[in-house]
C-alpha positions in Angstrom: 129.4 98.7 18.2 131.5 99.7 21.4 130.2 102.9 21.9 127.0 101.0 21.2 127.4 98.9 24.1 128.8 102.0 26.5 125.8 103.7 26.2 123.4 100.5 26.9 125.9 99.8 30.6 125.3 103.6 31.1 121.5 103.9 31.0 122.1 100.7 33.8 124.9 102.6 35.9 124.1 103.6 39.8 125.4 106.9 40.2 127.1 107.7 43.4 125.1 109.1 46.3 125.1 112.7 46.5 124.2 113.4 42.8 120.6 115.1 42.5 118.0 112.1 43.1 115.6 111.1 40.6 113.6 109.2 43.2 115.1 109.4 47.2 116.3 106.9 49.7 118.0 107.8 52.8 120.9 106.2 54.6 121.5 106.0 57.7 124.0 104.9 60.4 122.6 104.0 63.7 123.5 102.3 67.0 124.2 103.4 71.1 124.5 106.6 71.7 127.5 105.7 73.8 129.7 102.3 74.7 131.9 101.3 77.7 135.6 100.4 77.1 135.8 96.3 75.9 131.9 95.7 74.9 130.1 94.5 72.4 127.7 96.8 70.4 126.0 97.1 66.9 125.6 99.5 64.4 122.9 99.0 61.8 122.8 100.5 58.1 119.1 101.1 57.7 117.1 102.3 54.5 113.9 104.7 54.4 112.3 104.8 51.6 109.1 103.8 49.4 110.7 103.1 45.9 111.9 99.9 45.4 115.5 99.3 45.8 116.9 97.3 42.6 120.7 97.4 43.5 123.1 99.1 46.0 126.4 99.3 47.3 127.5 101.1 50.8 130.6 101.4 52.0 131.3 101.9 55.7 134.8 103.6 57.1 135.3 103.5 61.0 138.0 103.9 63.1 140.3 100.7 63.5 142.1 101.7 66.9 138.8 102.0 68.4 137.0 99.5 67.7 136.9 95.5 66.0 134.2 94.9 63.6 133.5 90.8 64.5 130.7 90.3 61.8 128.6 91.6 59.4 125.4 90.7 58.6 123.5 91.6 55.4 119.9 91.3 54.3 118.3 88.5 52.4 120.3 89.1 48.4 122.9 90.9 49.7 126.7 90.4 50.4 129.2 92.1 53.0 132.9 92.1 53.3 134.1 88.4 55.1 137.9 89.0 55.6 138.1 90.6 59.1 141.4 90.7 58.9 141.1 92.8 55.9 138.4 94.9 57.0 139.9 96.0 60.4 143.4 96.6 58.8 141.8 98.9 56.4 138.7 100.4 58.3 136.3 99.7 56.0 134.0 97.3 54.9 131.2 96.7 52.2 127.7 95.6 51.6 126.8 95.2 48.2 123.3 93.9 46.9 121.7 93.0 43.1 118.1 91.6 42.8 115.8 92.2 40.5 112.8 91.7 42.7 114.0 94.4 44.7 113.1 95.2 48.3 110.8 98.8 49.9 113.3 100.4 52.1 109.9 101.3 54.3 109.0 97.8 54.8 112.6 95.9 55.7 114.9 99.3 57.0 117.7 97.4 58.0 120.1 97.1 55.2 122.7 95.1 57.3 124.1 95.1 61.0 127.8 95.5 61.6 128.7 93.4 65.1 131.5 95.3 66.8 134.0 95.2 69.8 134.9 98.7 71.6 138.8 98.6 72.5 140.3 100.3 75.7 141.2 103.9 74.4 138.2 105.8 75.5 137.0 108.6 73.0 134.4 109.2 70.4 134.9 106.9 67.1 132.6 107.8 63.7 131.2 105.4 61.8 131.0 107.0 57.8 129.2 106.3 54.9 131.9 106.9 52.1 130.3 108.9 49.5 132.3 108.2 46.8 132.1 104.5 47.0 128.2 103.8 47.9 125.1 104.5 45.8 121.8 103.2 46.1 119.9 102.6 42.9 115.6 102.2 42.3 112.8 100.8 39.8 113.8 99.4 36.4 115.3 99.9 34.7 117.1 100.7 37.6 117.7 104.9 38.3 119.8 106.7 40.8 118.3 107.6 44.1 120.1 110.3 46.0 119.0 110.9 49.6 120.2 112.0 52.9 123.4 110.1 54.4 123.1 110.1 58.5 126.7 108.9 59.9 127.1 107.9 63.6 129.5 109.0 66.4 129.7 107.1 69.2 131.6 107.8 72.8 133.4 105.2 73.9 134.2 104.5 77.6 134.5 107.5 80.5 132.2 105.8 82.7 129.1 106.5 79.7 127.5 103.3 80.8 124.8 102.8 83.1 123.9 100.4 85.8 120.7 100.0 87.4 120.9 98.4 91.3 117.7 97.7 93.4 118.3 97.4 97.4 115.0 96.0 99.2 114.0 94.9 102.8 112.9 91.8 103.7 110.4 91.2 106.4 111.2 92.5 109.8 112.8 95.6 108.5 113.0 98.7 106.0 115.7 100.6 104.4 116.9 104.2 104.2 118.7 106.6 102.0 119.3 110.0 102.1 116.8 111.0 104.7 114.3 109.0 103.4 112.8 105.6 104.8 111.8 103.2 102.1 111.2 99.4 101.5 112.9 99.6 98.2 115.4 102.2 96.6 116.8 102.0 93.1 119.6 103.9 91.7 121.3 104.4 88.3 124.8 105.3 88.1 127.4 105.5 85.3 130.1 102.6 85.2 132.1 103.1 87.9 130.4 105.3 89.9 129.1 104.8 92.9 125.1 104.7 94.3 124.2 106.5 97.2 124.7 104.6 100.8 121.6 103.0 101.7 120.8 101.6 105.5 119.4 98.7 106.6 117.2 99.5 110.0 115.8 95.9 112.0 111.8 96.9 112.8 111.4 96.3 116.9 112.3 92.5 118.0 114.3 92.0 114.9 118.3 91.8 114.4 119.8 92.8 110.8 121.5 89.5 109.4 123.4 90.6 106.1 122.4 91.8 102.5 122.5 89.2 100.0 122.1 89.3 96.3 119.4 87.7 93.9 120.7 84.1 93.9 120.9 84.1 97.7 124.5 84.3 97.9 126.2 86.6 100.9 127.0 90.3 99.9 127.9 92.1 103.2 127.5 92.1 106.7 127.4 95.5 107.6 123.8 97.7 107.9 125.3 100.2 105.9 126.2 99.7 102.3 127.1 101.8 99.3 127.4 99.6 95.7 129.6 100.4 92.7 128.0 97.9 89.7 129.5 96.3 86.9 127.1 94.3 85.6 123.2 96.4 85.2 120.5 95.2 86.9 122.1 94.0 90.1 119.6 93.5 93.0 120.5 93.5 97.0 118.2 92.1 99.9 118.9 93.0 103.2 118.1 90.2 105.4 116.5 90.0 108.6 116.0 87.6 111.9 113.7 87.8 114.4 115.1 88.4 118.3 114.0 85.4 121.0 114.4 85.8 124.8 113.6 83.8 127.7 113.2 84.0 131.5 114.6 80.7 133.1 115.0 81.3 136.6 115.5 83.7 139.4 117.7 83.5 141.9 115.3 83.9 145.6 111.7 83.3 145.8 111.2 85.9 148.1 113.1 89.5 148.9 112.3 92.8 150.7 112.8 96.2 148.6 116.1 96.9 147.9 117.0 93.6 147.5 118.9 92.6 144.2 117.5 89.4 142.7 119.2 87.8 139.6 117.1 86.4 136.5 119.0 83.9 134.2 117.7 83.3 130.9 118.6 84.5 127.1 118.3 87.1 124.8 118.6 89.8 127.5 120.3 93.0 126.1 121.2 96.5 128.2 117.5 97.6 126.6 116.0 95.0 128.8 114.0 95.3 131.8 112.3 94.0 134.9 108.5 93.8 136.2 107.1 92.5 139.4 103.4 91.7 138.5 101.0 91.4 142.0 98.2 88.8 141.9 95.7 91.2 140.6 98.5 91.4 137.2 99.5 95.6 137.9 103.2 95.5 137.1 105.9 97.8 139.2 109.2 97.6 137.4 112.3 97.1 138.8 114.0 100.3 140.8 117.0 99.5 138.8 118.6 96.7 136.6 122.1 95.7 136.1 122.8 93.9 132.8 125.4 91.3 132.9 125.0 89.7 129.6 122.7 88.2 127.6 121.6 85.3 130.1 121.8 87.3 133.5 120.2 90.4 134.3 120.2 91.5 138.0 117.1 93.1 139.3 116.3 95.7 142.2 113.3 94.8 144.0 111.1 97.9 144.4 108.5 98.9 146.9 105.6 96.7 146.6 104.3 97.8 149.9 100.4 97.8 149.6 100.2 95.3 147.0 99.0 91.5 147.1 101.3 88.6 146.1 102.4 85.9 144.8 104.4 88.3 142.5 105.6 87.2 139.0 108.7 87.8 137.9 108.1 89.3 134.0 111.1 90.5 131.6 110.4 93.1 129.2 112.0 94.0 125.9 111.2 95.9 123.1 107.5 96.4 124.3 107.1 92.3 124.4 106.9 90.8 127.6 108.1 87.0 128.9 107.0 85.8 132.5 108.6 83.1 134.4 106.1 80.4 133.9 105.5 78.6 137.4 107.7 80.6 139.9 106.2 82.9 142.3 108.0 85.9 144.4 107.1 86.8 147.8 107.8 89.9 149.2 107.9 91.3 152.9 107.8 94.5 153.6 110.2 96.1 155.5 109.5 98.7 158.3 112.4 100.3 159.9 112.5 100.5 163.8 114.3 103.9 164.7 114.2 107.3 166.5 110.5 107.9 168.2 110.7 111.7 166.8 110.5 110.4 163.2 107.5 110.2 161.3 106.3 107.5 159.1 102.8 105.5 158.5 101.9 101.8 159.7 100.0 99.1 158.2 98.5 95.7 158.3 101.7 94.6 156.5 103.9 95.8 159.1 101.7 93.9 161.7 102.4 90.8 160.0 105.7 91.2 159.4 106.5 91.8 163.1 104.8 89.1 164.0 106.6 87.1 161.8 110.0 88.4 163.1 108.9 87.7 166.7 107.9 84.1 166.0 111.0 83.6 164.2 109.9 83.2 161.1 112.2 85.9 159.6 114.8 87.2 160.3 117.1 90.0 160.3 117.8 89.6 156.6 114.5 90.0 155.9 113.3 92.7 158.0 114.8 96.5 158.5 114.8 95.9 162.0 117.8 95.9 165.1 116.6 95.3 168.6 119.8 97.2 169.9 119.4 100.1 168.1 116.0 100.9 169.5 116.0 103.6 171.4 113.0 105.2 173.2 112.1 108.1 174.8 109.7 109.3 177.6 108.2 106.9 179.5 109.6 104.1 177.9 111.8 101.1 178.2 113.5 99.3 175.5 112.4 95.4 175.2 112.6 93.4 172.1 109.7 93.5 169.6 107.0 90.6 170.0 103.6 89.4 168.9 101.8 91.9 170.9 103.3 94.7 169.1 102.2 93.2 165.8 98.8 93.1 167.3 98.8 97.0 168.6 100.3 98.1 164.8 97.0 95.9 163.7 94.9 97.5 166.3 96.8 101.5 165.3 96.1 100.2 161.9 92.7 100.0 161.6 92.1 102.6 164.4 91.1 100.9 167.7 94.4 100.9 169.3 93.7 103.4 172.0 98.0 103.3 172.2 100.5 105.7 171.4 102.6 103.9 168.5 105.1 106.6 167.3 106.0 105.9 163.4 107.0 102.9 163.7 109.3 102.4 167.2 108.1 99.7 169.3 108.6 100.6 173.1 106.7 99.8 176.3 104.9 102.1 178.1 
């Protein structure tokens, strides 16, 4: 009767895997293909096959210095090892399943998922099928089914994972990156590496502010940023503000060339510069301007001989343009009285302005000219200038003088 009942349990047994296969399932180990130092991670024990599995038992050996198995989580009829303890002393645990209805290995691959923790060696760690212990058993009654056993090694650590970080530009700007301009750049590195430096460049009339990450929160200050990640998917903004500037006053209403008049306002920068507009609105800038700081600029009046006024005071930066609303400029020319051998070209404006200076309208300030240092020759006297001589510049001017009026020394005859 014993050898009876033998026999019946042995036409039942589940031979080992790696006998010859009446009917084959494979097994295989599968999970990352690598793992940084202290993370979580899985590795599944999956099924392929089209027989129906009846019963099976695998046993799973990995290396306990590298790694903590946390959990394990079987299939629907099946049972795994529970003691942790137990399981990571040893480095090995087991996943055993009985059911009559059976399951296709083709239809529900995964067996059971092993939940692990990576330690802080660094190295590769196998995960192995122990051949002697596992078997996997089809159909009823049930029959052996050998197939092919795929194990997993898995790195663990030296910088194998990756991390993904996006840097865009917000309005007013765009970024760049090794030579390239961009209004996004995205680089992968492995953990802790470093990305490439990326640049944050304001468009015209715009100031960089900072970079800042997705939740809004302050990242850095400076244009110029490289990024080493920890966490993947990390995503940088680089924030800019628009530049304001204003003209509030000028300092006199009315100047000859040469003369340095001072604009107060805000948002001046070494960049910015000075226009006189004449009535009919053709600008002449500045000969020179001095930039004291962001509210004062000091401006050299150019030669605006020829052209009509009220002039208006504009400041120019970065190709936009501000005038100073409501104030008007006068300018008088200047015309220098000197040697009767140099040459030189009068005008209308030159009539009025001696006439001016005779009547005592204007004075030496405002006019290039010093009785004393007149100094005729010939047939001349020296006299002060007076409103006759604007009249024969007028006359010379428009050619019905009928005078000798040398350049522009005024002497008798």
């Amino acid at each position: 009767m014993r050898a009876i009942k033998l026999l019946i349990l042995a036409s039942f047994m589940i031979v080992l895997i790696g006998t010859n296969a009446v009917a084959a399932v494979d097994v295989a180990l599968q999970g990352d293909d690598s793992v940084a130092l202290e993370t979580s991670f899985n590795i599944t024990i999956n099924f392929s096959g089209t027989d129906n599995v009846k019963a099976s038992k695998i046993v799973v050996g990995f290396e306990p210095s590298m790694v903590e198995v946390t959990s394990v989580t079987a299939r629907t009829g099946a049972s795994a090892s529970s003691d942790m303890t137990k399981v990571n002393t040893d480095g090995s645990l087991a996943v055993s399943y009985a059911d009559a209805n059976g399951f296709t290995p083709d239809n529900e691959p995964v067996f059971a998922t092993i939940s692990l923790q990576s330690k802080t060696s660094e190295g590769d760690t196998s995960f192995t099928v122990d051949e002697t212990e596992s078997y996997v058993s089809v159909g009823f009654p049930p029959t052996t089914a050998t197939g092919t056993i795929t194990n997993k090694t898995v790195p663990i650590g030296g910088g194998t994972e990756q991390y993904t970080v996006t840097f865009e530009a917000g309005a007013g700007g765009t970024l760049t990156s090794e030579g390239q301009t961009n209004n996004t750049f995205q680089y992968t590195v492995d953990a802790g590496n470093t990305t490439k430096s990326v640049t944050a460049v304001a468009d015209n009339m715009y100031d960089f502010s900072k970079w800042t990450k997705a939740d809004g929160s302050d990242y850095a200050t400076t244009e110029r940023i490289t990024v080493t990640p920890t966490v993947d998917g990390m995503e940088l903004a680089a924030n800019f503000v628009a530049e304001t500037f204003a003209v509030n006053s000028i300092s006199d209403t009315s100047a000859t060339e040469g003369a340095e008049i001072t604009v107060s306002g805000s948002g001046f920068d070494d960049t910015t510069n000075v226009l006189f507009a004449a009535k009919d609105e053709t600008t002449t800038a500045a000969t020179s301007v001095e930039y004291t700081d962001s509210n004062t600029l000091v401006a050299t009046v150019p030669d605006l001989s020829g052209k009509e006024g009220p002039f208006s005071i504009i400041v120019e930066k970065g190709g936009n343009q501000v005038p100073l609303e409501g104030t008007s400029f006068s300018y008088v020319s200047t015309f220098p009285v000197g040697d009767a051998d140099e040459s030189g070209t009068v005008d209308i404006f030159d009539a009025l302005t001696v006439a001016l200076y005779a009547a005592g309208v204007i004075d030496d300030t405002q006019i290039n000219l010093s009785v004393s240092d007149v100094s005729c020759t010939g047939n001349t006297t020296e006299r002060p200038v007076n409103t006759n001589d604007a009249l024969a510049i007028a006359e010379h001017d428009v050619g019905i003088d009928g005078k000798t009026v040398n350049d522009l020394t005024l002497c008798t005859q």
